[in-house]
C-alpha positions in Angstrom: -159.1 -27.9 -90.7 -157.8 -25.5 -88.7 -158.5 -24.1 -85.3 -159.6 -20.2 -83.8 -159.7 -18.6 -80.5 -162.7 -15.7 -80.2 -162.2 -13.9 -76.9 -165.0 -11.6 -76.4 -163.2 -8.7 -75.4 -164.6 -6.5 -71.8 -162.5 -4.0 -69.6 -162.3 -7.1 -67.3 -160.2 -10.2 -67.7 -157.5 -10.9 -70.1 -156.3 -8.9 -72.4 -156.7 -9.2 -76.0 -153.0 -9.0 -76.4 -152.0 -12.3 -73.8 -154.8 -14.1 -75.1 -153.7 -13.9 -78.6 -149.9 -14.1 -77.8 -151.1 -17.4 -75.7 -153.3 -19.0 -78.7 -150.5 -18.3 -80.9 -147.7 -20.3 -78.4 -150.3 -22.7 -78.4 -151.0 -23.5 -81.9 -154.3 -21.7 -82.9 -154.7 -20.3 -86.8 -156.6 -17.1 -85.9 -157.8 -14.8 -83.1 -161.0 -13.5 -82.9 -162.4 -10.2 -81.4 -166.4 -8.8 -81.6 -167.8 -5.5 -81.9 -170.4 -3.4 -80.6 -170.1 0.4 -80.6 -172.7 0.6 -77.4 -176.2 -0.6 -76.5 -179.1 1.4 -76.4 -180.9 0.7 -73.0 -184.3 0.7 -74.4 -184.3 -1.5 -77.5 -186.9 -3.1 -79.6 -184.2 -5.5 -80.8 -184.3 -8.8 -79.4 -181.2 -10.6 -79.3 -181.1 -13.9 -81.0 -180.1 -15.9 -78.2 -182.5 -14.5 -75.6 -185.5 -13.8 -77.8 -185.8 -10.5 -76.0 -184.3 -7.3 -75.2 -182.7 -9.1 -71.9 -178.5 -9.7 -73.2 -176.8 -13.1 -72.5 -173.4 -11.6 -71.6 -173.1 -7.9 -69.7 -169.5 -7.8 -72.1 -172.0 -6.7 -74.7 -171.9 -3.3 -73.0 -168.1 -3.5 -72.6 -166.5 -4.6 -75.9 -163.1 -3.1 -76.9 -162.6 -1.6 -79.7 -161.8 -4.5 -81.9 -159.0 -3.3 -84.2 -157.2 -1.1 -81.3 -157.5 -4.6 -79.5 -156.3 -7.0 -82.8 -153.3 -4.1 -82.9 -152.4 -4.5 -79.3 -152.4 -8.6 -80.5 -150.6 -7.6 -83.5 -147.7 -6.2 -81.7 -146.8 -9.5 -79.5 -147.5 -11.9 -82.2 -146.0 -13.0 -85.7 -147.7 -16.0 -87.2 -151.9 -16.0 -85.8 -154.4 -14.2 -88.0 -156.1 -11.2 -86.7 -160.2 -11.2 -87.0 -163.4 -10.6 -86.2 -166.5 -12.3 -85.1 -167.9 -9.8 -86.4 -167.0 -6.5 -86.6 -169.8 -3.7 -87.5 -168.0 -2.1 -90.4 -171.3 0.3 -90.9 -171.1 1.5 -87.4 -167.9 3.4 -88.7 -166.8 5.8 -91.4 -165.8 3.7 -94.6 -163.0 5.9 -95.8 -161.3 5.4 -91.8 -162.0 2.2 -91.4 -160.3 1.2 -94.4 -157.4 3.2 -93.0 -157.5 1.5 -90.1 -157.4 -2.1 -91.5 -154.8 -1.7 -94.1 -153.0 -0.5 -91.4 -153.2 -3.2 -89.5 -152.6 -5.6 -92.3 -149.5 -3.5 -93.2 -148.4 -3.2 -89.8 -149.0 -6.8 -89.1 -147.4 -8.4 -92.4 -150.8 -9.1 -93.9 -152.6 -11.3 -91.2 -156.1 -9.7 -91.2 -159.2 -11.2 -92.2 -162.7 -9.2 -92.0 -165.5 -11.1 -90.3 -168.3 -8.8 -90.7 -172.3 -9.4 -89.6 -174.8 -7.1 -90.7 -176.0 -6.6 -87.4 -179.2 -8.1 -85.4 -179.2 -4.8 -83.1 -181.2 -2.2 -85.2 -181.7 -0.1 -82.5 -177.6 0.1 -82.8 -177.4 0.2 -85.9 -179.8 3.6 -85.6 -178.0 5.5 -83.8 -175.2 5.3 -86.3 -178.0 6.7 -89.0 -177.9 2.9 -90.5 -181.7 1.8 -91.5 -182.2 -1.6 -90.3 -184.1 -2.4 -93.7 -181.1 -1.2 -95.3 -178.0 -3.1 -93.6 -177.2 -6.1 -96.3 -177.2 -2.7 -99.4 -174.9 -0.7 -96.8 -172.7 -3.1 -95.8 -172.3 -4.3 -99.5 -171.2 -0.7 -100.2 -168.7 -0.3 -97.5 -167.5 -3.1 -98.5 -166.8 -2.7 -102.3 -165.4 1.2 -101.1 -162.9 -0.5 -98.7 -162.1 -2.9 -101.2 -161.2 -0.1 -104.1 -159.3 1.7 -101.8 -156.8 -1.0 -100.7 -156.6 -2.2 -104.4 -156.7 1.0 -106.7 -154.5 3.7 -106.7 -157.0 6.1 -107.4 -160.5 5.0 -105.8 -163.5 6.5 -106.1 -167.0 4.8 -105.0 -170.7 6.5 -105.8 -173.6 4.9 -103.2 -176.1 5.5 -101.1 -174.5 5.0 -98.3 -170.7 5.8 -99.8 -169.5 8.4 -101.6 -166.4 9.5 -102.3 -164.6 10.8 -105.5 -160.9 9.7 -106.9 -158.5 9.8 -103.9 -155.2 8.4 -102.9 -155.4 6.0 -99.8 -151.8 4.1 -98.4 -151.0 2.3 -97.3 -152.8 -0.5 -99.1 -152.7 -4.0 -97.2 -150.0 -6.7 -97.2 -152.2 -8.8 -99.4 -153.7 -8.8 -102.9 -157.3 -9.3 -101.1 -158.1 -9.0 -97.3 -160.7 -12.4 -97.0 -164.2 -11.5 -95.7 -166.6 -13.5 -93.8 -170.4 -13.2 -93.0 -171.4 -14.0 -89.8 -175.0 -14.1 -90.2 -177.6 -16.8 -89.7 -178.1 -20.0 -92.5 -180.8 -18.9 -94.8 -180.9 -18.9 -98.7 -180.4 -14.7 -99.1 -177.8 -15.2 -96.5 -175.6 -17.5 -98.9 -176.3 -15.8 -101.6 -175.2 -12.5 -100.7 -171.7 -14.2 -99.5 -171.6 -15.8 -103.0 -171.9 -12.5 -104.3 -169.9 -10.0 -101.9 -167.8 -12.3 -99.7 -165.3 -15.5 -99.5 -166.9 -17.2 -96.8 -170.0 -17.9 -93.7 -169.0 -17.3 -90.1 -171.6 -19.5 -88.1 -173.3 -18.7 -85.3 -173.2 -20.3 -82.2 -176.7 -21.6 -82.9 -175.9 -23.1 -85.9 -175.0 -26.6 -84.9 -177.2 -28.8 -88.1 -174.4 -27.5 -90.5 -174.9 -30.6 -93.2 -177.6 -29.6 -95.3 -176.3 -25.3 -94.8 -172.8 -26.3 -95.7 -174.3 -28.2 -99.0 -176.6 -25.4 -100.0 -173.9 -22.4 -99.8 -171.8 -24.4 -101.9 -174.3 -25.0 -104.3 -175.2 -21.5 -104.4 -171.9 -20.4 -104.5 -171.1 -22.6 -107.1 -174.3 -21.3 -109.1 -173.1 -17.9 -109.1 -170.2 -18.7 -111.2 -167.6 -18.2 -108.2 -164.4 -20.8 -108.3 -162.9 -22.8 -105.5 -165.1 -23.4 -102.4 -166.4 -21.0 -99.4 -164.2 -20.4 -95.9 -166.7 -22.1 -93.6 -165.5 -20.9 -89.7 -167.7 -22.8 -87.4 -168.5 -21.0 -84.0 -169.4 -22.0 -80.3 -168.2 -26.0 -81.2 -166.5 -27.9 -78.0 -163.6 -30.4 -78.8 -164.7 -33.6 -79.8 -163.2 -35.8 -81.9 -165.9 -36.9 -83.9 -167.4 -33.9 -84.0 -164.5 -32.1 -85.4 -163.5 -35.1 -87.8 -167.1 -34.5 -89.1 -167.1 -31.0 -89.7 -163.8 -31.3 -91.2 -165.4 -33.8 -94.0 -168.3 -31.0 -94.8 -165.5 -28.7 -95.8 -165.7 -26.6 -92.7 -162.4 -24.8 -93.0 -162.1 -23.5 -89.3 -163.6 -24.2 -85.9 -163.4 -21.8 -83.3 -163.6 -22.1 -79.8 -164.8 -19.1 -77.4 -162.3 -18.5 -74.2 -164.4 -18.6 -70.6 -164.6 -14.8 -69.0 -162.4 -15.7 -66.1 -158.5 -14.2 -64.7 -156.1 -14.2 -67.2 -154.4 -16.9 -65.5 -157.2 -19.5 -66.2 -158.0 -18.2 -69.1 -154.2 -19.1 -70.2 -154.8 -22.6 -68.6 -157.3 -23.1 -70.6 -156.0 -22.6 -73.7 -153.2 -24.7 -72.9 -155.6 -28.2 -72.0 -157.9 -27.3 -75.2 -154.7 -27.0 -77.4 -153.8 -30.7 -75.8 -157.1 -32.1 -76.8 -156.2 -30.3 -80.1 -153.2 -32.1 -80.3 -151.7 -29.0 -81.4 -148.7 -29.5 -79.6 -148.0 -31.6 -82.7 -148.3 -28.3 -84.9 -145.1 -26.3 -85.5 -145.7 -22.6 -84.2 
């Protein structure tokens, strides 16, 4: 199993590019980043953790763009994974966006995965002419339109939401297929749309009963005729051993741990002591 660093990015604190250069000095698989284009002040949303419009975290309102900050981590770093937990690929043009990522896959020697969520902030989502009843079809579709662009050398994609007649689009990423997780909550549509459209689940950080979710996307996957098994990245778990030996034996594939919003130079500390629990001082770099 291996082991993730999510920093949710803010114009405060440290920067996406030291934390990343420091998780990957450290030993970490993959650095995280989320995304929120802006929040409405008056929403009907409630968010998931609060159960009303009130947010958890004032960062919400201050997230960095996530792939100008994964470039900025790109450029100090040669061997972590770039991702996001989760990006809001519907929140952005199609045809850019899947500039923008091949880019950074090209730029970066192929290190980019695609966490995406479908996103619980409708009132968002609306303001980027995205119908909340309509998020799982539209971000199916900008999905399968990135994907033929980085794969085809003339793509074309007819949709609802995308539409686009044959066109040439380089540079096309670093590898054969950019992974793509689904961070969205553990119910039975929810599996069965990332056995249809995606390689893996992103947990949230409520998700901690993973047993019987684990065993039911595999059987789902499994019952839509896809090979292998699912990437399962758990989120919001702390370090402990039995913990972590446990969700390795459910087949979780990575854990990931959130970095604390304080000065760089703690922030740094920290990931030094969790990598030492880790024991990934053990891991070649």
């Amino acid at each position: 199993m291996d082991y993730g660093i999510v920093l949710f990015t803010s114009d405060r604190g440290i920067t996406p590019a030291a934390a990343a250069r420091a998780a990957e000095a450290a030993g970490f698989s993959t650095f995280y980043v989320p995304e929120h284009t802006h929040i409405p002040v008056k929403r009907a949303s409630p968010h998931p953790r609060t159960g009303d419009a009130s947010l958890p975290d004032d960062r919400y309102s201050r997230t960095l763009d996530p792939w100008v900050a994964l470039a900025t981590a790109a450029s100090v770093t040669s061997r972590i994974r770039l991702s996001t937990a989760v990006a809001l690929p519907v929140e952005s043009d199609p045809i850019t966006l899947a500039k923008t990522i091949a880019s950074l896959d090209h730029l970066s020697g192929g290190r980019v995965t695609l966490g995406a969520g479908f996103g619980w902030n409708v009132d968002e989502l609306t303001d980027h002419g995205v119908p909340g009843n309509r998020r799982r079809t539209a971000l199916r579709e900008y999905l399968e339109a990135m994907s033929a662009l980085w794969t085809q050398e003339e793509a074309a994609y007819d949709g609802e939401f995308v539409s686009f007649g044959p066109s040439w689009a380089w540079p096309k990423p670093v590898q054969p297929h950019i992974p793509v997780l689904l961070g969205a909550g553990p119910t039975e549509k929810t599996f069965r749309w990332i056995a249809r459209h995606a390689d893996g689940w992103l947990t949230t950080p409520a998700d901690t009963d993973l047993d019987g979710h684990v065993a039911q996307l595999k059987e789902i996957w499994r019952g839509e005729g896809r090979s292998g098994a699912p990437l399962i990245c758990a989120l919001g778990e702390r370090p402990d051993p039995e913990r972590l030996a446990h969700l390795d034996s459910l087949g979780v594939t990575e854990t990931i741990f959130g970095l604390p919003d304080r000065s760089p130079e703690e922030v740094e500390a920290w990931i030094g002591r969790l990598a030492g629990k880790l024991a990934l001082a053990d891991v070649p770099a």
